[in-house]
Residue frames as qw, qx, qy, qz and C-alpha x, y, z in Angstrom:
[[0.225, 0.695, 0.513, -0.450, 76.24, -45.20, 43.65],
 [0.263, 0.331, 0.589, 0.689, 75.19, -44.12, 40.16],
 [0.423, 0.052, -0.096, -0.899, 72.48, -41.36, 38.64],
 [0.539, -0.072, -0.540, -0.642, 70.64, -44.31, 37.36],
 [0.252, -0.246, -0.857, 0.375, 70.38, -46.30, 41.02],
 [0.133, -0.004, -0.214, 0.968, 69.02, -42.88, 41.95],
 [0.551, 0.027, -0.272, -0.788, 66.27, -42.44, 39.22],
 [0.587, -0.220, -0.725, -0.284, 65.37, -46.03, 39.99],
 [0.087, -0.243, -0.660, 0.706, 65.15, -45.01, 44.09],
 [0.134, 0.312, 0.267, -0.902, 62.78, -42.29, 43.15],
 [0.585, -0.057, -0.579, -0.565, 60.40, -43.89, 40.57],
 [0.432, -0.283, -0.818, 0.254, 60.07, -46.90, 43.60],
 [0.009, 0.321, 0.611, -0.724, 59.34, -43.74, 46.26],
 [0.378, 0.113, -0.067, -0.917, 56.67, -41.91, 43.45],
 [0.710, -0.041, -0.562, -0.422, 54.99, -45.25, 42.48],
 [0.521, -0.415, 0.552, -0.503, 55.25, -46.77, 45.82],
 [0.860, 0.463, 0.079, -0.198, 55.91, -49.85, 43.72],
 [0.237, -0.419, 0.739, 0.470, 59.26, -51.97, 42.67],
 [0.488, 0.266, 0.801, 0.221, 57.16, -53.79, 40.36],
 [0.125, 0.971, 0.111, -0.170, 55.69, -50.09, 39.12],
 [0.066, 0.696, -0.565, -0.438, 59.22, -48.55, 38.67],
 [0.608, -0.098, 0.784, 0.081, 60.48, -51.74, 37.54],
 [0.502, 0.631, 0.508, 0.302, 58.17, -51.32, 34.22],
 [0.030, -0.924, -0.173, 0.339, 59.22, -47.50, 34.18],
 [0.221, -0.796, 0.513, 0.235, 62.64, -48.28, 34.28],
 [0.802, 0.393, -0.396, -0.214, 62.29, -50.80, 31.23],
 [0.109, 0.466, -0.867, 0.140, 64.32, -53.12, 33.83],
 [0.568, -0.475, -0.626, -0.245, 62.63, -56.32, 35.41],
 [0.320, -0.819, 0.125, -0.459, 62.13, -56.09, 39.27],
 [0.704, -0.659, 0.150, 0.219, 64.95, -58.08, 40.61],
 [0.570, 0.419, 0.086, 0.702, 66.94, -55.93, 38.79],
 [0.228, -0.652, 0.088, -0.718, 65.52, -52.83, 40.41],
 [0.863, -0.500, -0.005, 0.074, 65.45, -55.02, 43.86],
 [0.795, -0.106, -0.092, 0.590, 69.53, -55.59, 43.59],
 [0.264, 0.604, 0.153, 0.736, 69.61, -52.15, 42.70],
 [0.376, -0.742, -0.168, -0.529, 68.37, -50.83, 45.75],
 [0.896, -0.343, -0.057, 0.275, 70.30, -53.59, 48.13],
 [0.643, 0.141, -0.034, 0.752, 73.46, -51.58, 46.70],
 [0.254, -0.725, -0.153, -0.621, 71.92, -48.36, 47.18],
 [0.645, -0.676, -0.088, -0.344, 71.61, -49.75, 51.03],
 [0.914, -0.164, -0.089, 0.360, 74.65, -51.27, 51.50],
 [0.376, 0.375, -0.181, 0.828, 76.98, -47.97, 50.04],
 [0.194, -0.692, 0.148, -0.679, 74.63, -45.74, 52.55],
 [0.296, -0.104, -0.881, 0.355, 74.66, -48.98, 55.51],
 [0.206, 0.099, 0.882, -0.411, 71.10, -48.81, 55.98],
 [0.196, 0.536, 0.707, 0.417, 67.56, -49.42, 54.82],
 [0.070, -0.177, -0.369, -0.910, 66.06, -47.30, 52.16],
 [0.649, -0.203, -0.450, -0.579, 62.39, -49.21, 52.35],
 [0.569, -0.084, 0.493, -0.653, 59.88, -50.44, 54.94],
 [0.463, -0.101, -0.663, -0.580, 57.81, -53.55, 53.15],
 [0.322, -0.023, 0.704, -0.632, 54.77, -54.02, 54.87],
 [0.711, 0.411, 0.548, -0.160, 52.98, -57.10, 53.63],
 [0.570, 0.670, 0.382, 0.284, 52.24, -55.65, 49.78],
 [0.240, 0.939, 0.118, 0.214, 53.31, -52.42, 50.39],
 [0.662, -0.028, -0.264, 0.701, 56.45, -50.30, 51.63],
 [0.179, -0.963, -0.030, -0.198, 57.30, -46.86, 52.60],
 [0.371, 0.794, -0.204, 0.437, 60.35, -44.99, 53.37],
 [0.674, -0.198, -0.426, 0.570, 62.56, -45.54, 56.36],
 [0.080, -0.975, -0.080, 0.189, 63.86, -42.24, 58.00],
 [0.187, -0.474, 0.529, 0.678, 67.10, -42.67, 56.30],
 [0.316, 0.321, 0.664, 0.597, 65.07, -43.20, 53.00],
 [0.150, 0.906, 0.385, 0.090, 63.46, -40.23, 53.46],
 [0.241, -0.828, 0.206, 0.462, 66.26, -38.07, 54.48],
 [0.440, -0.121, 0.630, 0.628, 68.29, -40.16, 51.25],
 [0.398, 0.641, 0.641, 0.142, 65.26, -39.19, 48.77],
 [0.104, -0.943, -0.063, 0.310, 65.59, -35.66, 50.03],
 [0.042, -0.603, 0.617, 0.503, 69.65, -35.25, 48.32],
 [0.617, 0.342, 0.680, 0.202, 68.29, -37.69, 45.80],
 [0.249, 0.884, 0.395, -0.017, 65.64, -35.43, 44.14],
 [0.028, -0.894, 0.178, 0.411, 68.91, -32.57, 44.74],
 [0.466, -0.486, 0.623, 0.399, 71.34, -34.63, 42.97],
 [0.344, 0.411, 0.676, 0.505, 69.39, -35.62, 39.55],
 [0.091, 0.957, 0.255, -0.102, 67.68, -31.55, 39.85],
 [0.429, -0.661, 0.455, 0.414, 71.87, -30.72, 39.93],
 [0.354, -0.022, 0.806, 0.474, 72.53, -33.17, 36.91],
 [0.376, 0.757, 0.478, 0.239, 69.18, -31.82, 34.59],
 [0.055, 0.953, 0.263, -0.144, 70.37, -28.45, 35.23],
 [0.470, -0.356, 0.669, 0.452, 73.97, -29.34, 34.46],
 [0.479, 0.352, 0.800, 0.083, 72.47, -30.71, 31.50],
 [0.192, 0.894, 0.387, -0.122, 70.26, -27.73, 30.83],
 [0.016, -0.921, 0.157, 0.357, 72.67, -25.03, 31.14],
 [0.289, -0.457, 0.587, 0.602, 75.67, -26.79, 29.02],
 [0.288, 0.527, 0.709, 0.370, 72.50, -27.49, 25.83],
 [0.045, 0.973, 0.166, -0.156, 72.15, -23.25, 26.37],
 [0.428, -0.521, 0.429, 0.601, 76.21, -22.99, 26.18],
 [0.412, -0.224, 0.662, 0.585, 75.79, -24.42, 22.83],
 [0.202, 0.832, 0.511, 0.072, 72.79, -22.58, 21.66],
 [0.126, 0.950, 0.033, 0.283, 73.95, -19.53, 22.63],
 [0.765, -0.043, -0.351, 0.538, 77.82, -19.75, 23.56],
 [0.391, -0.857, 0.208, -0.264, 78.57, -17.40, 26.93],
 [0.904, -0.270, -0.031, 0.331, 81.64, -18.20, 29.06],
 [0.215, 0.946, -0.152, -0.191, 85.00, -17.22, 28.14],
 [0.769, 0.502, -0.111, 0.379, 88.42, -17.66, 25.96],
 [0.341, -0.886, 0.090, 0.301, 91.66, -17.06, 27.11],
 [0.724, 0.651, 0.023, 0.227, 94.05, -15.90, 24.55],
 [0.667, -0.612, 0.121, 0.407, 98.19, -16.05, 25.07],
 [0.632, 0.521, 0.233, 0.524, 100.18, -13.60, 23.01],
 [0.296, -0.062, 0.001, 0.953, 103.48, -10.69, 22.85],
 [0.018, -0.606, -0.496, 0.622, 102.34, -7.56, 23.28],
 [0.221, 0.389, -0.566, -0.692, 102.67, -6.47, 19.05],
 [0.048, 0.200, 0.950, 0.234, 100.35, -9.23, 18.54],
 [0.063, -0.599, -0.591, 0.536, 97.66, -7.79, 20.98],
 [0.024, 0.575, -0.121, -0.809, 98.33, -4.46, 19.00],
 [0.268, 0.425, -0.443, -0.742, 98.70, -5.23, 15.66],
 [0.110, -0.054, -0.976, -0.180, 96.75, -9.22, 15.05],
 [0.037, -0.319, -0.893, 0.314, 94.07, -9.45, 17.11],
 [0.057, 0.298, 0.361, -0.882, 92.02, -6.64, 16.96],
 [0.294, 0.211, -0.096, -0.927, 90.39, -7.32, 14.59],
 [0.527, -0.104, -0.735, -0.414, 89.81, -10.47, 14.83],
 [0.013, 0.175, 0.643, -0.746, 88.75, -9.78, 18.43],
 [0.320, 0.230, -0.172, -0.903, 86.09, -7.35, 16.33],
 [0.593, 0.115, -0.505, -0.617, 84.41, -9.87, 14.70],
 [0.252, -0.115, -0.845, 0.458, 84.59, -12.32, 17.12],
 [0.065, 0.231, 0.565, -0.790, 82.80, -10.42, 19.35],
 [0.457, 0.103, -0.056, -0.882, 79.97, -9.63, 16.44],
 [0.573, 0.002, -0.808, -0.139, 79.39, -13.53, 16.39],
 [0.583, -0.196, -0.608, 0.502, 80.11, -14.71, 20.11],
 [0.066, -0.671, 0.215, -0.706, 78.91, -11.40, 22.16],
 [0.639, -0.718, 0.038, -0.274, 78.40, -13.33, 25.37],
 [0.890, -0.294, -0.049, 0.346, 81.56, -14.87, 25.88],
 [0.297, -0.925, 0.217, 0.099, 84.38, -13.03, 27.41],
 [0.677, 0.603, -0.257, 0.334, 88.03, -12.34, 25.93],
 [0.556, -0.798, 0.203, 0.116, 90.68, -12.52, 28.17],
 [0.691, 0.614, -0.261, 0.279, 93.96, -11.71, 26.95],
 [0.798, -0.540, 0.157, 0.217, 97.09, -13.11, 28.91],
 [0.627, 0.692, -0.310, 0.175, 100.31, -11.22, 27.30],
 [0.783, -0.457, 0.411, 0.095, 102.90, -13.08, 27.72],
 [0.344, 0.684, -0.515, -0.386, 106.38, -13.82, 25.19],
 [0.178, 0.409, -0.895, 0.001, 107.73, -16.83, 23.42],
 [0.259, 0.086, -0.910, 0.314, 107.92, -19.78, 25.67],
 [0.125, 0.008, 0.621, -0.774, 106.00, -18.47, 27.64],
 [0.565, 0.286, -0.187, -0.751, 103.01, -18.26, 25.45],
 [0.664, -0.012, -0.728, -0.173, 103.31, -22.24, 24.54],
 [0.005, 0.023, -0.795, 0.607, 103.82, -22.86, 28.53],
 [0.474, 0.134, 0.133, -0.860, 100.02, -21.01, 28.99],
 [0.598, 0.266, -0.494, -0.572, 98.64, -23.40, 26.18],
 [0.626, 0.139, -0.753, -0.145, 100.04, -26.67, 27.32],
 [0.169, 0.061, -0.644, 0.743, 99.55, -26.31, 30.61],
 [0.130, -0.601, -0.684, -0.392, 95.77, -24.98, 30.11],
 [0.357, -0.401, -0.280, 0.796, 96.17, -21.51, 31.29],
 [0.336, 0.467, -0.186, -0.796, 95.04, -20.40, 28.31],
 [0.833, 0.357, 0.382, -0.180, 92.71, -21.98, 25.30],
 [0.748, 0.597, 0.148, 0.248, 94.44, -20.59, 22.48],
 [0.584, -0.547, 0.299, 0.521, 98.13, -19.12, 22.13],
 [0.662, 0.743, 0.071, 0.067, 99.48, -17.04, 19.07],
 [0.677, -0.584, 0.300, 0.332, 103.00, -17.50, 18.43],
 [0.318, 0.704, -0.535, -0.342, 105.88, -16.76, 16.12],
 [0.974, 0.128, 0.136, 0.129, 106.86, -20.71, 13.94],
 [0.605, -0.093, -0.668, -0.423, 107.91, -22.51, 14.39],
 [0.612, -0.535, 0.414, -0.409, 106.35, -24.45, 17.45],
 [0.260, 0.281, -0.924, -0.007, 108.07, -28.15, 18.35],
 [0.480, -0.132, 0.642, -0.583, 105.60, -29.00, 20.79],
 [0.333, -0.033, -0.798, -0.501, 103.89, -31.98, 19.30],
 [0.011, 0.277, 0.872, -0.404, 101.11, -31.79, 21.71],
 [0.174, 0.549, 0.081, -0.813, 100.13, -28.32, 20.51],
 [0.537, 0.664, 0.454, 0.255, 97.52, -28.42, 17.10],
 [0.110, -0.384, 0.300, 0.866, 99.60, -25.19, 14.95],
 [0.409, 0.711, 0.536, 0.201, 97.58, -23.31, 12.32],
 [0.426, 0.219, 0.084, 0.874, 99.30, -20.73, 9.78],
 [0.047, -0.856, -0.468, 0.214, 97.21, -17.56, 10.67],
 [0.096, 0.984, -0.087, -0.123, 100.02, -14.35, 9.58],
 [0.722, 0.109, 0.153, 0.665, 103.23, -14.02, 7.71],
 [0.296, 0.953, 0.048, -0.036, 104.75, -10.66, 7.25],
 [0.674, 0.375, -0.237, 0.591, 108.95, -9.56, 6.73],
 [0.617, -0.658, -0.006, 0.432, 111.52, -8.37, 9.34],
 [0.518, 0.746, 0.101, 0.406, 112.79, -5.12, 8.69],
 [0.456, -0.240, -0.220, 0.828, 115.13, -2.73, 9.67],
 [0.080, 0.870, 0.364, 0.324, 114.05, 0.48, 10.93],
 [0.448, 0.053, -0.036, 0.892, 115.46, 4.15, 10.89],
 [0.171, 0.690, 0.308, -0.633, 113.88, 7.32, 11.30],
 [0.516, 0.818, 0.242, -0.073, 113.01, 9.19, 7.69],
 [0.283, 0.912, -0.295, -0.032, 115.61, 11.38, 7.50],
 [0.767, -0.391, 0.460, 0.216, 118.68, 8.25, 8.31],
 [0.111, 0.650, -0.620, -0.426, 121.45, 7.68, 6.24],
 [0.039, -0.051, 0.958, 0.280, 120.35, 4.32, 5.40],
 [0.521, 0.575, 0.374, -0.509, 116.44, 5.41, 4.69],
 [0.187, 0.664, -0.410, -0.597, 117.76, 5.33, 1.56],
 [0.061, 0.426, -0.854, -0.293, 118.68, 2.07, 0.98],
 [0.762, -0.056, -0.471, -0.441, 116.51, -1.17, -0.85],
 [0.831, -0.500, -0.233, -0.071, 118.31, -3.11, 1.90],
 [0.440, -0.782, 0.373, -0.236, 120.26, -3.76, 4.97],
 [0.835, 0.132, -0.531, 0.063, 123.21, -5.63, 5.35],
 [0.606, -0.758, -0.073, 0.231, 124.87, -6.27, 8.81],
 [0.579, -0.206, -0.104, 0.782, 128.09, -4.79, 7.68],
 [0.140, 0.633, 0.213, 0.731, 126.20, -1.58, 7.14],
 [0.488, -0.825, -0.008, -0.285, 125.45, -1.41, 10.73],
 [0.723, 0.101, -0.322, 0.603, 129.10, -1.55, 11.76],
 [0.326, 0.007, -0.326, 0.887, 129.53, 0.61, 14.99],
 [0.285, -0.329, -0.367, -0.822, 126.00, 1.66, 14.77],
 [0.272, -0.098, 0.712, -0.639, 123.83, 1.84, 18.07],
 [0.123, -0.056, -0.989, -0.062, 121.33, -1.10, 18.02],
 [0.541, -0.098, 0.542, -0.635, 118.16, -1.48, 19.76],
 [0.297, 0.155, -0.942, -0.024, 117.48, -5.42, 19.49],
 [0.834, -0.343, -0.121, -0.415, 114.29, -7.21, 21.00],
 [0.313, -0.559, 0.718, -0.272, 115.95, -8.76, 24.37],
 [0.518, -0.164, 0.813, -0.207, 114.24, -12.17, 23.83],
 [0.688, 0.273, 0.526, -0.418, 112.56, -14.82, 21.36],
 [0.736, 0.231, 0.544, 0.330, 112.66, -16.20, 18.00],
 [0.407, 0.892, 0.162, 0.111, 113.20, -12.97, 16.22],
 [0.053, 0.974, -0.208, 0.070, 115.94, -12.09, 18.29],
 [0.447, -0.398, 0.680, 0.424, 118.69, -15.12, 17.55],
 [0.725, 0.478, 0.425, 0.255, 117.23, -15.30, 14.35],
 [0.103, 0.979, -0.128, 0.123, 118.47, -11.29, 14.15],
 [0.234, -0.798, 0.552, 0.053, 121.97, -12.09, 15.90],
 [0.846, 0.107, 0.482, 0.202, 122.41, -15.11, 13.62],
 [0.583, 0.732, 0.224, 0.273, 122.18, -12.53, 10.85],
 [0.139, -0.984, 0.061, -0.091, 124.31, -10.24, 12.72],
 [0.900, -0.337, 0.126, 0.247, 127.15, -12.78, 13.26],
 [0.674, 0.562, 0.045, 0.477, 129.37, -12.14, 10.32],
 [0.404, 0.584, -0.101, 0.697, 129.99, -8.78, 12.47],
 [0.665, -0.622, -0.344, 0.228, 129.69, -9.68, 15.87],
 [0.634, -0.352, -0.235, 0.647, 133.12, -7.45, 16.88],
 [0.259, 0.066, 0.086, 0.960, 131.94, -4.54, 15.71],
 [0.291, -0.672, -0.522, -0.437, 128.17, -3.99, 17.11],
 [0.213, -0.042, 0.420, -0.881, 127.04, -1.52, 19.63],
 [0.240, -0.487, -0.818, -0.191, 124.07, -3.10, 21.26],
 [0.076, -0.415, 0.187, -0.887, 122.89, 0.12, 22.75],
 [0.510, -0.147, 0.383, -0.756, 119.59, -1.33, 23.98],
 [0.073, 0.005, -0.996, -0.041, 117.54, -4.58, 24.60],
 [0.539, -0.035, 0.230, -0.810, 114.03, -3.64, 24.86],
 [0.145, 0.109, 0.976, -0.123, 111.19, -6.23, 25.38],
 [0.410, 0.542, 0.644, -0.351, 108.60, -4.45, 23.22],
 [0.357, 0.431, 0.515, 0.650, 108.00, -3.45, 19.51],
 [0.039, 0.935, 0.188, 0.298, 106.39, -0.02, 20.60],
 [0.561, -0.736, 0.125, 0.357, 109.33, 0.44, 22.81],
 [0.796, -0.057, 0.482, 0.362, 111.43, -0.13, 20.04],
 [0.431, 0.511, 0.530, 0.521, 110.09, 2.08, 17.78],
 [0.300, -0.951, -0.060, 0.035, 109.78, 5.20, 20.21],
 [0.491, -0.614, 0.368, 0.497, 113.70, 5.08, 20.87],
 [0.525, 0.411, 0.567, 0.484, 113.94, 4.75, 17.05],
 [0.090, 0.749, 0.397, 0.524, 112.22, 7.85, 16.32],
 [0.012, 0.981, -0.099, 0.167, 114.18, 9.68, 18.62],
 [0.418, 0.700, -0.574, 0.082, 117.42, 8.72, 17.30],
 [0.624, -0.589, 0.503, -0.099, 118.39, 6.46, 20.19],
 [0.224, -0.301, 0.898, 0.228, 119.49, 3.73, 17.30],
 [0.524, 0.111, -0.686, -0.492, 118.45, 1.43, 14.43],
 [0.525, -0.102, 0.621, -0.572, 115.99, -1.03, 15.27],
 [0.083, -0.003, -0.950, -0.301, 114.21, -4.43, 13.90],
 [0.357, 0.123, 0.498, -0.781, 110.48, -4.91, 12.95],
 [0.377, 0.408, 0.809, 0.193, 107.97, -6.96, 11.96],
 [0.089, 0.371, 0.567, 0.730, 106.29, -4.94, 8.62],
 [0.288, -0.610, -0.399, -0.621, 102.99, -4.52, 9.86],
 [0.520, -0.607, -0.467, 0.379, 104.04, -3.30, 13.27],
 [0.209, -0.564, 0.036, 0.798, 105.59, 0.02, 11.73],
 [0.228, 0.588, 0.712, 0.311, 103.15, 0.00, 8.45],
 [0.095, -0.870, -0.482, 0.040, 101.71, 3.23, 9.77],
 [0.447, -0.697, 0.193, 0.526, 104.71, 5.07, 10.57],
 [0.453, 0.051, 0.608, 0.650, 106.32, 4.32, 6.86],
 [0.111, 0.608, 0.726, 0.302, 102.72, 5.33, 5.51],
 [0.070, -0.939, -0.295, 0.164, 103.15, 8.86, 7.32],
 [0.481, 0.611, -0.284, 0.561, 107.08, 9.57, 6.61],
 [0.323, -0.826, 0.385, -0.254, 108.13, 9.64, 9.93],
 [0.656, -0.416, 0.626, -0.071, 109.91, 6.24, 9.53],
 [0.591, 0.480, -0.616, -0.202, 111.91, 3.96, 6.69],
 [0.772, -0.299, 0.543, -0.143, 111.94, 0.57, 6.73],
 [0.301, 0.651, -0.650, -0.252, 114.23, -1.90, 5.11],
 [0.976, -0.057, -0.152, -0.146, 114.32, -5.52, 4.00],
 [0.289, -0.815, 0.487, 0.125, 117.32, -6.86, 5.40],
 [0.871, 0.396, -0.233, -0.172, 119.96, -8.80, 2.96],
 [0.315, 0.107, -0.689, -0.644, 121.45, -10.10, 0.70],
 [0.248, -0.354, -0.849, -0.305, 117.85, -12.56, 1.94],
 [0.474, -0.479, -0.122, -0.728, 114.64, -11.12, 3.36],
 [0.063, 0.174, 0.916, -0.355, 113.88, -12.54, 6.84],
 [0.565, -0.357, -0.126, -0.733, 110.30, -13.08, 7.24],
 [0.220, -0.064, 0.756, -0.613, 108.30, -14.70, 10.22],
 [0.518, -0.258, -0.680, -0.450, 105.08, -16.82, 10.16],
 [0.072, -0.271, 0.703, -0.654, 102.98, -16.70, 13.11],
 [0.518, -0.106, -0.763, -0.372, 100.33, -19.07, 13.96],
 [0.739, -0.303, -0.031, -0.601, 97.16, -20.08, 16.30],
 [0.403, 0.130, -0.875, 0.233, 98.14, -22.86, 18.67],
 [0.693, -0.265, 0.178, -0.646, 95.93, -25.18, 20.88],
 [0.396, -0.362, 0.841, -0.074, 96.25, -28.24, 22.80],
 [0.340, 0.132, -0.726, -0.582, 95.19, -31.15, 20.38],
 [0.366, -0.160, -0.916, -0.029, 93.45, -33.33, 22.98],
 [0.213, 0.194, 0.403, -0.869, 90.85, -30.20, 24.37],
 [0.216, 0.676, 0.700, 0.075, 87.38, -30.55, 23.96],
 [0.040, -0.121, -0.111, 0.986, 86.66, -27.56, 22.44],
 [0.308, 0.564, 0.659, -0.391, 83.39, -25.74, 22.54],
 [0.525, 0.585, 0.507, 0.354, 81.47, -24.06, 20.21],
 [0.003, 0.992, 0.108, -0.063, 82.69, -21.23, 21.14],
 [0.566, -0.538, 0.518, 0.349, 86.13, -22.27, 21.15],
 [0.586, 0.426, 0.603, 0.334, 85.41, -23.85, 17.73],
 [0.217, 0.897, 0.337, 0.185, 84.01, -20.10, 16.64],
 [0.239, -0.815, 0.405, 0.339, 87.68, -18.30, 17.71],
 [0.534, -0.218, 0.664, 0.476, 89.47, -20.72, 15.46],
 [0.307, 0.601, 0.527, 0.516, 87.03, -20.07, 11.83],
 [0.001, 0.989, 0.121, -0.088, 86.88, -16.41, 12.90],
 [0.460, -0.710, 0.395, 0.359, 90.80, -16.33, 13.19],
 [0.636, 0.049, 0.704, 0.311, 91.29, -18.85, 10.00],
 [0.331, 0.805, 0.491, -0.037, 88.98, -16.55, 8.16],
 [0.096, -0.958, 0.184, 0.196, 90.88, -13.01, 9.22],
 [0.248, -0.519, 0.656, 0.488, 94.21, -14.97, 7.89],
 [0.588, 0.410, 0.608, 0.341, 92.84, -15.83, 4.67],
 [0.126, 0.950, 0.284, 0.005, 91.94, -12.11, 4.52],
 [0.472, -0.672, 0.386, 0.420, 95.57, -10.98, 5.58],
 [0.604, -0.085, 0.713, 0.346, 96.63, -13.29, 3.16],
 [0.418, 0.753, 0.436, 0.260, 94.92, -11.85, 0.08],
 [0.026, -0.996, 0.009, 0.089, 95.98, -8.61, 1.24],
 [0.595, -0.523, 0.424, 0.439, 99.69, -9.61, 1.21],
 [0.638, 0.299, 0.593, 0.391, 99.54, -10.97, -2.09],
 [0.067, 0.914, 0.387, -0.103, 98.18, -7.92, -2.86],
 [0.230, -0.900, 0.306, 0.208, 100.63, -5.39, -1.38],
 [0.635, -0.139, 0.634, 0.419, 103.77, -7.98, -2.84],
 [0.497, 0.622, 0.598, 0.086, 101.92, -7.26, -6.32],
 [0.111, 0.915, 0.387, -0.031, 102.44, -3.95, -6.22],
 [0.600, -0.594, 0.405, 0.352, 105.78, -4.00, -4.68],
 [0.569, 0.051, 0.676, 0.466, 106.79, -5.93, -8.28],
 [0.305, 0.827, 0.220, 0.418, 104.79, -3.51, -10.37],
 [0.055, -0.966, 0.240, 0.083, 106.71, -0.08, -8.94],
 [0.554, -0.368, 0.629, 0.403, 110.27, -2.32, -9.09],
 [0.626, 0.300, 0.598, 0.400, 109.11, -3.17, -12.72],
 [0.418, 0.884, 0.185, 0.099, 108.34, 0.44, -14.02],
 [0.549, 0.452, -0.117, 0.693, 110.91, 2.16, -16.72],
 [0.420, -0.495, -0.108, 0.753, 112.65, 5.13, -14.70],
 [0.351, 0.902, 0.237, -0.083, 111.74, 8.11, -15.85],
 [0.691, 0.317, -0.030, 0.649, 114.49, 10.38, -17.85]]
């Protein structure tokens, strides 16, 4: 049983007429005749009376007309409502990402979002790492922002933020001082270390050289955690740039590149490759693409500036 057996049931009961539908349904009329045998055969009995010329409706073709009429009124309004989705997209987006993303990425491209897209609903699922691709491929979530690189080769990846892993100290630290951090400067020095994810074995790679002589004081699973115990002394700590931007920018916090090579991080928009995606789905990904082009200017930017204050003479 099809839609289109359906429409050709109910063109036969409004025209009282196979030869009638028959021309309706551009088909001939034992075409719309076999049509109707199958029609009677999936429900095992008849649809149609024929008396002489004419016909008329059985009582199971009237009861069958009845969930007809519901089943193509179901399928226009199906129809109806998903040609309104894409007029005016409504629904919602779920979005997997650490809790320093939430904070310091999204918001603003949440912001604009929302002045595009105001009927469809944001749902953020925070969630770390792994976890975050898990959400994605799995279809727990639409879209997933993660630290690169991802391996998944199911997952579409799109660059979206870059910024530099730094070491941070409170203002007044003995190593506030310094252009950078190496790991034998933090010999014997209490730690505080991000317990999980690509930041933290990329951090205890760098740390190897002096594995037997760290104090990991603490393992925290958040970047504002991280920076609270920081700022009151509990121990050096590791951060992405523009997660402690604000702090630096008041003096209550120094932050350092760490050497003799900068780490930096690249984090990126991820989505399964083989989703339909709507237009609203479509309208998170050029709002997001947009906001990291904007980042991206701004970096260049800041860097710029970095190199002009490194280039001017010292004064005497």
């Amino acid at each position: 049983m099809d839609l289109d057996q359906l429409h050709t049931f109910l063109e036969i009961v409004r025209l009282k007429s196979f030869s009638k539908a028959a021309q309706t349904c551009f088909r001939t009329q034992p075409a719309v005749s076999a049509q109707v045998r199958q029609l009677e055969q999936e429900v095992n009995a008849s649809l149609f009376e024929r008396l002489g010329t004419k016909i008329a409706l059985t009582a199971a073709g009237r009861i069958f007309a009845d969930y007809a009429e519901q089943i193509l009124e179901l399928r226009r309004r199906a129809q109806n409502q998903i040609n309104e989705l894409e007029r005016v997209p409504r629904g919602e987006l779920v979005i997997a990402a650490n809790e320093a993303t939430c904070i310091y990425v999204l918001p603003r491209v949440f912001s604009e979002y929302k002045k595009r897209f105001p009927n469809v609903q944001i749902l953020v699922d925070r969630s770390f790492g792994s976890r975050v691709v898990d959400a994605v491929v799995d279809n727990q979530a639409d879209f997933g922002i993660v630290q690169l690189p991802v391996k998944e080769k199911r997952l579409q990846v799109a660059k979206i933020h870059a910024d530099e892993i730094k070491v941070i100290v409170p203002a007044k630290h003995p190593l506030a001082g310094k252009a950078q951090v190496l790991p034998q400067d933090l010999k014997q020095l209490p730690l505080l270390l991000p317990k999980t994810g690509t930041t933290r074995a990329r951090l205890s790679a760098w740390l190897d050289p002096v594995e037997d002589d760290l104090r990991i004081s603490m393992e925290l699973d958040s970047t504002e955690m991280i920076k609270r115990f920081v700022l009151a002394g509990l121990g050096v700590g590791f951060s992405a740039g523009a997660h402690c931007r604000e702090e630096v920018r008041t003096g209550t916090m120094a932050a350092m590149s760490l050497g003799p090579d900068p780490m930096f991080r690249q984090i990126g928009l991820i989505y399964r490759k083989d989703k339909a995606l709507s237009k609203a789905a479509l309208g998170f990904i050029e709002v997001t693409l947009q906001y990291a082009a904007i980042e991206g200017t701004r970096a260049t930017a800041r860097m710029a500036e970095r190199g002009a204050e490194r280039a001017l003479p010292a004064e005497n």
